[in-house]
N, C-alpha and C positions, 0 to 999 in steps of 0.2 A: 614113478615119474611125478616131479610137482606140476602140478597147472596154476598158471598165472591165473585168478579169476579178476584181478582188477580190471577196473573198464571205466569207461570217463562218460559223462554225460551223453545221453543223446539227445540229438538236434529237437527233438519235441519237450526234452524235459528245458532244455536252457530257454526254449521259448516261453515256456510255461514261469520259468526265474525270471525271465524280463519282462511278462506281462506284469505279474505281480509287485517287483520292484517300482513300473509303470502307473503303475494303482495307485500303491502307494504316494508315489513322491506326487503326484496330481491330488491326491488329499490333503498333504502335508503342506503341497506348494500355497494356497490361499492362505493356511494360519501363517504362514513365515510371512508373506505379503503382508496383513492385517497387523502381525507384530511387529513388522516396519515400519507401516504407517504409523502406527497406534506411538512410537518411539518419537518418529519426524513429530508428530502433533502435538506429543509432550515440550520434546524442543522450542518447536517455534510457541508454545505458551509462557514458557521461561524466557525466552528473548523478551515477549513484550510484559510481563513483570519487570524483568532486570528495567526496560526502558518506562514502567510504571515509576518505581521506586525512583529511578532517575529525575521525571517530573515531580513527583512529590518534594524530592530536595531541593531543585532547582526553583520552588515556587518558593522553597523559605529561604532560602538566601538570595533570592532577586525582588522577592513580594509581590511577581506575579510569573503567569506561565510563558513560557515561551515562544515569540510572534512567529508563524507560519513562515513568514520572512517578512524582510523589513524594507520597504516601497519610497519613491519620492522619486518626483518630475526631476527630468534631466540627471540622472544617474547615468554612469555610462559602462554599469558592469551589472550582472544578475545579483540578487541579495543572495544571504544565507540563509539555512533552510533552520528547523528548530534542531535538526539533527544531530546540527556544528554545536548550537548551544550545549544540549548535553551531555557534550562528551566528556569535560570534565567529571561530570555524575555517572559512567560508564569506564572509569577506571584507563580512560583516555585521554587526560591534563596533558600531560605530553605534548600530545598530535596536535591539541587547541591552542597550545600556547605556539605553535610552530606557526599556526594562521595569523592574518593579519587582516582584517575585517573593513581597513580603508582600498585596500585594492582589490582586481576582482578575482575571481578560482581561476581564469585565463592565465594568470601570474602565476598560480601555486600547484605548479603541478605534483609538486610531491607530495602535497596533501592530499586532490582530488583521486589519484588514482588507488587510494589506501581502501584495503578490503577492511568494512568493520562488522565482524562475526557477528554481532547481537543485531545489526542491523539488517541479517539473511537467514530466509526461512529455509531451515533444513531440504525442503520439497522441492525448492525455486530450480528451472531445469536452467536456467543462464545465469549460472553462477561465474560470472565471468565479466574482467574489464571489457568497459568499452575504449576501443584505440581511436585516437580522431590524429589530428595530421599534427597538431603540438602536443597534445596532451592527451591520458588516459581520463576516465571516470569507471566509478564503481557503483552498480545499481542498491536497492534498497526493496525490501522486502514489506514496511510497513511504511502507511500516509497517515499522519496525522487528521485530523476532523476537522474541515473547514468549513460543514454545515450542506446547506441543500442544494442551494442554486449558484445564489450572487455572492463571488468571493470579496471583490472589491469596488469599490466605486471613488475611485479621485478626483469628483469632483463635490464630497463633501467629507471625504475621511473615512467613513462607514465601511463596515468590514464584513463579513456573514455572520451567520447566526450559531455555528460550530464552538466547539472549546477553543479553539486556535482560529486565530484571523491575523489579517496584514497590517501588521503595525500596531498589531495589539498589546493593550496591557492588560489584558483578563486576567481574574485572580478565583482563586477555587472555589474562596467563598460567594463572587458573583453567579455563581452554576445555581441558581434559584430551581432548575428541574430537576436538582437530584444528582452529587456524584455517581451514584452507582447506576443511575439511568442514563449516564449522560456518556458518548463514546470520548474515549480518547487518542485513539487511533484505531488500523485494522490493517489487513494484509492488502498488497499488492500484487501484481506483477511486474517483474521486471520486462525491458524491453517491450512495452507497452504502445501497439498502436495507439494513431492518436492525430484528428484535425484539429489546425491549431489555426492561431490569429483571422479568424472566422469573420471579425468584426462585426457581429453580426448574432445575437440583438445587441440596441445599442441602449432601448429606451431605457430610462428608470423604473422598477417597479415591475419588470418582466417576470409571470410566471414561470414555476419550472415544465419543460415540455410535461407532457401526458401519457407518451409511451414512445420507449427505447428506439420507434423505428424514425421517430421527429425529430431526432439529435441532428441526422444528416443532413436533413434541408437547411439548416444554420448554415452551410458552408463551410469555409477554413478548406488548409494547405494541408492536404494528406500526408503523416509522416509512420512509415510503418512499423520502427523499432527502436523510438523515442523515450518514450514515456518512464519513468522510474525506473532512469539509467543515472544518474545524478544525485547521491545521497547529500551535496553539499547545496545542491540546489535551492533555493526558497520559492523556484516557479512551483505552482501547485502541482502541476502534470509531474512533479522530479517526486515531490515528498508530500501529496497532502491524497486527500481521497472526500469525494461528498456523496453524503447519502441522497441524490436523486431519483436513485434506484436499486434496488435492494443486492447481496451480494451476489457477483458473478451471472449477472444480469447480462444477454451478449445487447449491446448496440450494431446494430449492423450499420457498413457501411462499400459500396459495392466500387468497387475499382474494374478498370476494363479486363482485368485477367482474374483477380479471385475477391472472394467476399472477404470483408474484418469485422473483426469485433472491436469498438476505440472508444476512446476517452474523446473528450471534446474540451476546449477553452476557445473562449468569445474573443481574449484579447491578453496580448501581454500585459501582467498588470500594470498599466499606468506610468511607465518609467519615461517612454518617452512623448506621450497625450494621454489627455486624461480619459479613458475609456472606461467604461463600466466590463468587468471581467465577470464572465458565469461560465461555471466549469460544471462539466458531468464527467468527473474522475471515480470509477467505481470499485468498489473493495473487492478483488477476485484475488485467486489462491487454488491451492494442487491439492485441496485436504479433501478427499471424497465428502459431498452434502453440502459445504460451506465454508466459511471461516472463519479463523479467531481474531477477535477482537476484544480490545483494553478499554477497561472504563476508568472513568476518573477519579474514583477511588479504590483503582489500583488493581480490580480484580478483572480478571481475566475468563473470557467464557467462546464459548463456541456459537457460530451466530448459523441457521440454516438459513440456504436461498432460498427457502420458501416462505421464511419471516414477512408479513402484510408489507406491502409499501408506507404505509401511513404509519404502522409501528418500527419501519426502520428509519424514515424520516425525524420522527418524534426523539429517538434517539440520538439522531445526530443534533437538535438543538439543547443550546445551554437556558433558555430563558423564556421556552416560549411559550408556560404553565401547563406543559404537557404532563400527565399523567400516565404510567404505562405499567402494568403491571410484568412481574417475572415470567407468570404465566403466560406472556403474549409473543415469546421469545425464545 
């Protein structure tokens, strides 16, 4: 007589297969995590090279760099942001030439709402238009450097103390602190809380606050999902970022139902009264420790939030005989 001895697992052994398989993949799951990141952070280091090289061409065929946007009483449209400028230098001549610089993005809707890959960080979780009731926009992922505190002042022309100012004609060689010391943009976020037309300081010559919790007494109109939704924008809150406080520094700010973390701007710059504008727009990003940021000789590095205030300040000026070593960084 044959006997069948085959027999299939018992209930203890297959437990025993799925703890083990459980083991495992809970080992494995954090290197697969880390080699993701580790992938996203390469990326978005390449975006802001690609948009290095970008400025670097665009300063020799214009003979200077690109204004942050470009400002004047009684305007009746938002400027352009440096963004627009180089997209020819991004393999985007196209899209630029489709623009039209005497009217405003309100008109061009098929421009604003154009996704531009190099201008979004692999990480960014609102990778997504915004719709409004005419028109879409697309957010951006990096602000260019418009320095500490005070962006604009229209009532004498004066600009910040950043690579990029309003109405600027800075040229690479005027960077007296140092290319490689000197920032030339860094990451954002998109859909960026954000109190805005604050009015509020107004004086000349206004310190930057002292600590992230004094932003809020300034005042301004709470907007919760504003900020670096507008790549075409030249409002700073759309496309710039200032070092008044080091990266992904939270600002709190306390609304009747939840706490935010915001950007702040004193005042629209100057389009329709001449107000003096001080912006605390800060460099935050999804990269675990910190974020990347571009300097103006092109190289690319990784900034931690722990970086000193006084050395991420120093870095965001072009001229102000700061000395900073790599080591502080």
């Amino acid at each position: 007589m044959n006997i069948d001895r085959r027999r299939g697992f018992t209930l203890i052994e297959l437990l025993v297969v799925i703890a083990i398989i459980s083991v495992l993949l809970a080992l494995l799951l954090p290197a697969v995590q880390s080699a993701r990141e580790s992938a996203r952070r390469i990326h978005c280091k390449n975006n802001l090279k690609q948009i290095g090289v970008a400025l670097q061409n665009y300063e020799q065929a214009n003979g200077m760099l690109p204004p942050a946007g470009y400002f004047k009483l009684g305007m009746s449209f938002e400027p352009y942001s440096a963004h627009v400028r180089l997209l020819p230098f991004l393999e985007q001549a196209r899209l630029h030439d489709a623009m039209n610089y005497d009217i405003g993005p309100e008109l061009q809707s098929t421009v604003t709402g154009m996704r531009i890959a190099t201008y979004l960080c692999p990480s960014e979780i609102r990778d997504r238009s915004k719709v409004e009731e005419t028109q879409n926009h697309y957010p951006t992922s990096y602000g260019v450097n418009v320095g500490t505190w005070l962006v604009f002042d229209p009532n004498n022309g004066s600009w910040g103390d950043g690579a990029f100012g309003i109405n600027a004609t800075n040229r690479l060689a005027g960077v007296s602190d140092g290319l490689s010391t000197t920032l030339a943009a860094a990451e954002v976020k998109a859909y960026q809380s954000a109190l805005i037309d604050a009015e509020n300081p107004k004086a000349a010559g206004v310190s930057p606050p002292d600590a992230p919790a004094r932003v809020a007494s300034f005042g301004g109109t709470f907007s919760p999902y504003s900020g670096h939704t507008e790549w075409i924008s030249g409002l700073v809150i759309q496309t710039g970022m200032t070092t008044t406080f080091p990266p992904n520094t939270v600002v709190p700010c306390a609304t009747t139902a939840h706490q935010y973390d915001v950007d702040f701007s004193a005042s629209g710059i100057g389009t329709l009264v001449a107000r003096r504008s001080y912006e605390v727009v800060i460099s935050r990003g999804y990269h675990p420790g910190g974020v990347n940021a571009l300097f103006l000789d092109g190289s690319v590095r990784s900034i931690a939030n722990t970086i000193q205030n006084g050395v991420w300040r120093a870095l965001g000026t072009r001229a102000a005989g700061d000395i900073v070593g790599s080591e502080s960084y």
